[in-house]
TORPA-4810 file (N, C-alpha, C, O; in nm, 3 decimals):
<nodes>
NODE_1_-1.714_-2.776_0.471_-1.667_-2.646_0.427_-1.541_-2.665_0.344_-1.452_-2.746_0.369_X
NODE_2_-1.546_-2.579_0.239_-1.447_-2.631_0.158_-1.367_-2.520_0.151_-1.428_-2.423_0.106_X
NODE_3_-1.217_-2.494_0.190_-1.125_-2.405_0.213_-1.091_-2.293_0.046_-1.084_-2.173_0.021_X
NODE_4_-1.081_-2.388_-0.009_-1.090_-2.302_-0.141_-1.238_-2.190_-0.232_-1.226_-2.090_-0.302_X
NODE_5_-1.353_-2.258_-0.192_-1.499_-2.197_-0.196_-1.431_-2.042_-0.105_-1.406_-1.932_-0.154_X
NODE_6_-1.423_-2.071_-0.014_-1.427_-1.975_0.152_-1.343_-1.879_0.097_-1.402_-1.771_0.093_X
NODE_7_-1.242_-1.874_0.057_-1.076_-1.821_0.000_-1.160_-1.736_-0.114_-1.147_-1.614_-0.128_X
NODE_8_-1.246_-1.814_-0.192_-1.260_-1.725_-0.350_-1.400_-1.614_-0.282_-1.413_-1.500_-0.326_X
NODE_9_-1.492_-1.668_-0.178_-1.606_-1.598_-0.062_-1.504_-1.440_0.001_-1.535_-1.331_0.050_X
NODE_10_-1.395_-1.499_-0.030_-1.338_-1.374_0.076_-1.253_-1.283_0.016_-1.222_-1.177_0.071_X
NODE_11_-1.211_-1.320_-0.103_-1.164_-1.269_-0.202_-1.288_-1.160_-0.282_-1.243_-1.051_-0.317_X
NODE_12_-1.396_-1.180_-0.302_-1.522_-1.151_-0.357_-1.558_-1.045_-0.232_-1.561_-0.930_-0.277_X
NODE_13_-1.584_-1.050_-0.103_-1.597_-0.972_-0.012_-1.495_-0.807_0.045_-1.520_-0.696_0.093_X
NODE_14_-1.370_-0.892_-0.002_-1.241_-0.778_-0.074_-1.295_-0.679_-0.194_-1.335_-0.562_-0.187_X
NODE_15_-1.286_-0.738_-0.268_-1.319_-0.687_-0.395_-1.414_-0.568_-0.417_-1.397_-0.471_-0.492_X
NODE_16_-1.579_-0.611_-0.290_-1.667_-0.513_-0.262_-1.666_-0.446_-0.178_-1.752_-0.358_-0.175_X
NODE_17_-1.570_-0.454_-0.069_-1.520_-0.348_-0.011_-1.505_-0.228_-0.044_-1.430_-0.193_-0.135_X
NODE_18_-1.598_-0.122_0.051_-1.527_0.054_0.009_-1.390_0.069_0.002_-1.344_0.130_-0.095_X
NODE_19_-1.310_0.021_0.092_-1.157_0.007_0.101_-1.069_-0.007_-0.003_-0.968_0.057_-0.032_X
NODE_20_-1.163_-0.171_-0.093_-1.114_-0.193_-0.233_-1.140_-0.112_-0.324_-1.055_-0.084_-0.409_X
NODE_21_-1.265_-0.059_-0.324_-1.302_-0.025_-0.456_-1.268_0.141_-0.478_-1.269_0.197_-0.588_X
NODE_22_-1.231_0.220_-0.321_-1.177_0.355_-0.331_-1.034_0.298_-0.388_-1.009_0.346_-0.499_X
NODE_23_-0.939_0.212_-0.341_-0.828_0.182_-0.390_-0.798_0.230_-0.524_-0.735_0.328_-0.564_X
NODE_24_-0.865_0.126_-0.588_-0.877_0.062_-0.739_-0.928_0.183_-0.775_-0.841_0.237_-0.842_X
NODE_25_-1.045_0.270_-0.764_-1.121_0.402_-0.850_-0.973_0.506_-0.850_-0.953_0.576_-0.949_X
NODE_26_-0.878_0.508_-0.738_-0.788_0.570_-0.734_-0.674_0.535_-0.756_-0.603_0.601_-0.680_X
NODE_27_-0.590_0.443_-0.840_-0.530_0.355_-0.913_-0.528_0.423_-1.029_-0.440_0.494_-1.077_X
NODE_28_-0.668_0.386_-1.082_-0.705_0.401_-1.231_-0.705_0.553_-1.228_-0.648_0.596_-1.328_X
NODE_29_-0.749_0.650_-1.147_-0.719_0.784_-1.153_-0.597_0.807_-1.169_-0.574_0.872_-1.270_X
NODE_30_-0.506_0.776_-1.106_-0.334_0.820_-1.080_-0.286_0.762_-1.228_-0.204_0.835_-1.283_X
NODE_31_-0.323_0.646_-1.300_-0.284_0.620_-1.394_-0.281_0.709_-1.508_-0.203_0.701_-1.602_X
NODE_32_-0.360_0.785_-1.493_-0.377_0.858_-1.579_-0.341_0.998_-1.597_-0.378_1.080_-1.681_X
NODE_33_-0.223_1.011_-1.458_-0.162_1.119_-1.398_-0.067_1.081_-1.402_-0.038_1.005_-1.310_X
NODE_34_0.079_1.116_-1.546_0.183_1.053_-1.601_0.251_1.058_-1.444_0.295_0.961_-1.381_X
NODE_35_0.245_1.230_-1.391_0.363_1.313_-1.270_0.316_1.250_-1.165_0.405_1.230_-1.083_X
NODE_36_0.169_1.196_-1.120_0.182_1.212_-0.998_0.214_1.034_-1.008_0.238_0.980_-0.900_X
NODE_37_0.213_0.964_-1.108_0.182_0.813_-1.076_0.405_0.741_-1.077_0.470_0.642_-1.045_X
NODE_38_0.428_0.888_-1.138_0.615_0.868_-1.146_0.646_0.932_-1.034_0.766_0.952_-1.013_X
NODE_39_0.543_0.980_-0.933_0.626_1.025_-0.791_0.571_0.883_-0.701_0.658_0.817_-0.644_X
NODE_40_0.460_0.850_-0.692_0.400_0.732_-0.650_0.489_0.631_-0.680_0.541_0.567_-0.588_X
NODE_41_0.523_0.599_-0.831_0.638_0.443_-0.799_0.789_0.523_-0.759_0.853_0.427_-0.716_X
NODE_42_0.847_0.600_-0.752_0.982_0.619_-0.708_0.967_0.646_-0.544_1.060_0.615_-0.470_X
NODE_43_0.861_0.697_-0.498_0.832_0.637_-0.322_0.812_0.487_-0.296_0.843_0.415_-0.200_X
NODE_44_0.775_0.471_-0.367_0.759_0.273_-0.322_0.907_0.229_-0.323_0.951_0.167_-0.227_X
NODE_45_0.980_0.258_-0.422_1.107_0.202_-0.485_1.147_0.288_-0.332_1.151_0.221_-0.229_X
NODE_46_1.171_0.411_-0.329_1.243_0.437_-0.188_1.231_0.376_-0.050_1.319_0.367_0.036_X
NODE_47_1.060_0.321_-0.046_1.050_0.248_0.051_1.041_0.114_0.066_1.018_0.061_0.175_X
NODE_48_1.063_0.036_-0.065_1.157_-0.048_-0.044_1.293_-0.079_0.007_1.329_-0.172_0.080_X
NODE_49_1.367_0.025_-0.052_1.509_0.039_-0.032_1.553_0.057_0.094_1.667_0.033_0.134_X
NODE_50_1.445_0.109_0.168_1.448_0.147_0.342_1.453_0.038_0.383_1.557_-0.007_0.431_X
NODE_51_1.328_-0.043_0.374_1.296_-0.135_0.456_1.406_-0.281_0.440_1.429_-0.371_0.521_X
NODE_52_1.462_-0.258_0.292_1.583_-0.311_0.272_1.717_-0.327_0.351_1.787_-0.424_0.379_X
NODE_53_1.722_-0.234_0.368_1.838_-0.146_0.447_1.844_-0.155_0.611_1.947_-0.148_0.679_X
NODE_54_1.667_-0.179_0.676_1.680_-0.204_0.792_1.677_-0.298_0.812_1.737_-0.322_0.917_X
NODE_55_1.610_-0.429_0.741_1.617_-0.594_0.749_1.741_-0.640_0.703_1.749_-0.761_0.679_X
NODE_56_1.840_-0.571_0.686_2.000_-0.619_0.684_2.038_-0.576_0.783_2.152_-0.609_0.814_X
NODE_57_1.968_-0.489_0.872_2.042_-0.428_0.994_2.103_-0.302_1.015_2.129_-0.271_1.131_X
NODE_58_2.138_-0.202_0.894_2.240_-0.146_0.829_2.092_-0.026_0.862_1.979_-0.058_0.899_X
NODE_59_2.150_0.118_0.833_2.043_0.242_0.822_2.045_0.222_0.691_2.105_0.139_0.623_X
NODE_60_1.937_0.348_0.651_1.908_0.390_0.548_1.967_0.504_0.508_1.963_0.602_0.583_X
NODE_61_2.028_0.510_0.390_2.116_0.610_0.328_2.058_0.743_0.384_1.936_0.751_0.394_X
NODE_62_2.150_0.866_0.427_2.031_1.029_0.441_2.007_1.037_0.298_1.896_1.076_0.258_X
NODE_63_2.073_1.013_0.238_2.030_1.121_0.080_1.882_1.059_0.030_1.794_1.132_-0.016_X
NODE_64_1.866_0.904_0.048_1.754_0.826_0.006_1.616_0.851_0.133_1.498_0.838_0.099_X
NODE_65_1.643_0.877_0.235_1.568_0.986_0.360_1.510_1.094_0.342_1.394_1.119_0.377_X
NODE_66_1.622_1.204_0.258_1.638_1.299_0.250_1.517_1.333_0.079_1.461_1.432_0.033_X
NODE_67_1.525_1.226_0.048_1.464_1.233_-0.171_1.326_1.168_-0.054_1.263_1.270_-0.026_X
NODE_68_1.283_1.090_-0.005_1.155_1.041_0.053_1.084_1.106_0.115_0.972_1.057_0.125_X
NODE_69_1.101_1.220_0.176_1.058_1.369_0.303_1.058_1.401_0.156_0.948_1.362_0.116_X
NODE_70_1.122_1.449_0.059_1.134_1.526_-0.034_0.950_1.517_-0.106_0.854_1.593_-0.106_X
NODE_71_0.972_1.400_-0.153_0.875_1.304_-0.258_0.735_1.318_-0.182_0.630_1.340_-0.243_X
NODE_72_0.743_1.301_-0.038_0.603_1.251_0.063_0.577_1.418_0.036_0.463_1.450_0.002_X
NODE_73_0.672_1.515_0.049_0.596_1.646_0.102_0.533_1.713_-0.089_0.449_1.801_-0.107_X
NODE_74_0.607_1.635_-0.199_0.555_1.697_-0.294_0.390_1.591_-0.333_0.298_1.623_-0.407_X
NODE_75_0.403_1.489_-0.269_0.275_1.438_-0.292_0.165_1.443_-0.225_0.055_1.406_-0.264_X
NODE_76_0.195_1.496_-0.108_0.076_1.539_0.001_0.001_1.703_-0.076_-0.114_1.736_-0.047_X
NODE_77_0.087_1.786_-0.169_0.028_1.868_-0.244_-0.016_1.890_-0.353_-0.054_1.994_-0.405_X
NODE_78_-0.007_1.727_-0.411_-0.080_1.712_-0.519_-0.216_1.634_-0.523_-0.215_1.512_-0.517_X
NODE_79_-0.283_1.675_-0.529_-0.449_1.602_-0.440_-0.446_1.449_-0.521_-0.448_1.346_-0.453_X
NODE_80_-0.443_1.446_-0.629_-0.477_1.298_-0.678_-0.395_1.176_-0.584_-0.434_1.068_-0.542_X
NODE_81_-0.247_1.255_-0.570_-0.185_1.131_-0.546_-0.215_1.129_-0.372_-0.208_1.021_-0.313_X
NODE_82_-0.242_1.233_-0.310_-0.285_1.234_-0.176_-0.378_1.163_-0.166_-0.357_1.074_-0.084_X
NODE_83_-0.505_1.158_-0.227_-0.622_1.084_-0.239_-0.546_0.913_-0.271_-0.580_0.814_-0.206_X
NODE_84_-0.446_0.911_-0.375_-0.466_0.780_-0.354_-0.311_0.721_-0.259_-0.269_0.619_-0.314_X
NODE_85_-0.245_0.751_-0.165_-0.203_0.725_-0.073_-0.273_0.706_0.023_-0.265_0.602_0.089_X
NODE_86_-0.356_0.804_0.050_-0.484_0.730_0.125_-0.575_0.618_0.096_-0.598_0.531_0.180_X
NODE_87_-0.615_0.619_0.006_-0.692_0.495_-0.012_-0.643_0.372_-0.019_-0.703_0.265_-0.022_X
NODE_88_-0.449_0.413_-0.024_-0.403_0.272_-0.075_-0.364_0.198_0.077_-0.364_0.081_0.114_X
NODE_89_-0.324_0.360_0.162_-0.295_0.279_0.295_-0.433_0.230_0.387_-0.415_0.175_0.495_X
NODE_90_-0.540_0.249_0.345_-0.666_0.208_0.423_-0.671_0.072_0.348_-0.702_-0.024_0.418_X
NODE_91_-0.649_0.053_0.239_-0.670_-0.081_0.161_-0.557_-0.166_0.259_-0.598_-0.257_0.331_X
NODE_92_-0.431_-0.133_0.256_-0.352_-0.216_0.328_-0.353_-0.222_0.442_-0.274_-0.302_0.493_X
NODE_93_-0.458_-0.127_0.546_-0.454_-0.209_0.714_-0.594_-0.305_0.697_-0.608_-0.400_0.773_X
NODE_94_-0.693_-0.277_0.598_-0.776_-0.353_0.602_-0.698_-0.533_0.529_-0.731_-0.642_0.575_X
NODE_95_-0.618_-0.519_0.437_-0.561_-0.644_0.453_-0.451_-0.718_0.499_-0.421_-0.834_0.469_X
NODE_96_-0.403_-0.652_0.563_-0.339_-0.678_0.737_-0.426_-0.737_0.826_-0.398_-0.845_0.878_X
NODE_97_-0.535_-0.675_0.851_-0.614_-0.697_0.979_-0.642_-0.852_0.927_-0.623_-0.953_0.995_X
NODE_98_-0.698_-0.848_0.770_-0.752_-0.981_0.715_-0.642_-1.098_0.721_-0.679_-1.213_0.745_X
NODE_99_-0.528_-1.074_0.703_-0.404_-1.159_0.734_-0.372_-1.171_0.905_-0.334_-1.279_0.951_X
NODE_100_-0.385_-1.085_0.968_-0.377_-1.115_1.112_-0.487_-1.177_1.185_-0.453_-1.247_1.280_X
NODE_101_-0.639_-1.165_1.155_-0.740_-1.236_1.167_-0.679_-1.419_1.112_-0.664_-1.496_1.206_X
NODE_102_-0.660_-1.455_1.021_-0.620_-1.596_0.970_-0.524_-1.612_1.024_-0.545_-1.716_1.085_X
NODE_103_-0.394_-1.570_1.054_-0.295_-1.612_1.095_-0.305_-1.650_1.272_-0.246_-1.741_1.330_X
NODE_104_-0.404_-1.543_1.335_-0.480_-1.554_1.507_-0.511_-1.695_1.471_-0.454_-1.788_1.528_X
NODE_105_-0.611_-1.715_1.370_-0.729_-1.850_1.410_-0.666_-1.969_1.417_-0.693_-2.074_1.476_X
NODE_106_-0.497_-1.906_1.285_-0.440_-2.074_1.271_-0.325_-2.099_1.370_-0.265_-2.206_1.378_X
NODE_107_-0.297_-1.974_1.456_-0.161_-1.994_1.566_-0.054_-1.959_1.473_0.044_-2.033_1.474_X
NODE_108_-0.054_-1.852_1.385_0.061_-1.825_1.346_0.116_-1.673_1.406_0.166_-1.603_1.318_X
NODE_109_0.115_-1.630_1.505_0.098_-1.503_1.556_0.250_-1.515_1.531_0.324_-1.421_1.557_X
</nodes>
């Protein structure tokens, strides 16, 4: 068995995934949604900045709290980008599970 074959087998099995391919159909939708795809990257950028903020130890600013509740509640009412927050967070526990599956088999828990 050759580790690299298996890797590009599982990569290819990703790819045809409903998980992936709602992702990606909803990607390319939002792209094409100037407003909802500039509320989509300034939540990432905020939740970076969080998760920033707690892996130094330190909170997270209220005002940057306060713009993220802001951002989540104007995108939960705009259907495109609702649709693809969903699809993007089903894409990412399905490749979690796929990273926690490999990391179980090799003892990296």
């Amino acid at each position: 068995m050759n580790v690299y074959d298996e890797a590009h087998s599982l990569a290819k099995a990703i790819k045809e995934s409903g998980e992936f391919k709602e992702f990606d159909r909803m990607r390319k939708e939002i792209e094409q949604d100037k407003e909802a795809s500039e509320m989509i990257g300034e939540l990432q950028q905020l939740q970076v900045q969080i998760q920033t903020a707690q892996m130094s130890g330190s909170q997270p600013d209220q005002e940057i709290m306060n713009r993220l509740q802001s951002l989540s509640t104007m995108i939960a009412t705009k259907p495109v980008a609702a649709r693809f927050m969903q699809a993007q967070g089903a894409f990412m526990i399905m490749m979690n599970d796929v990273f926690g599956i490999i990391g179980e088999a090799v003892g990296l828990n």
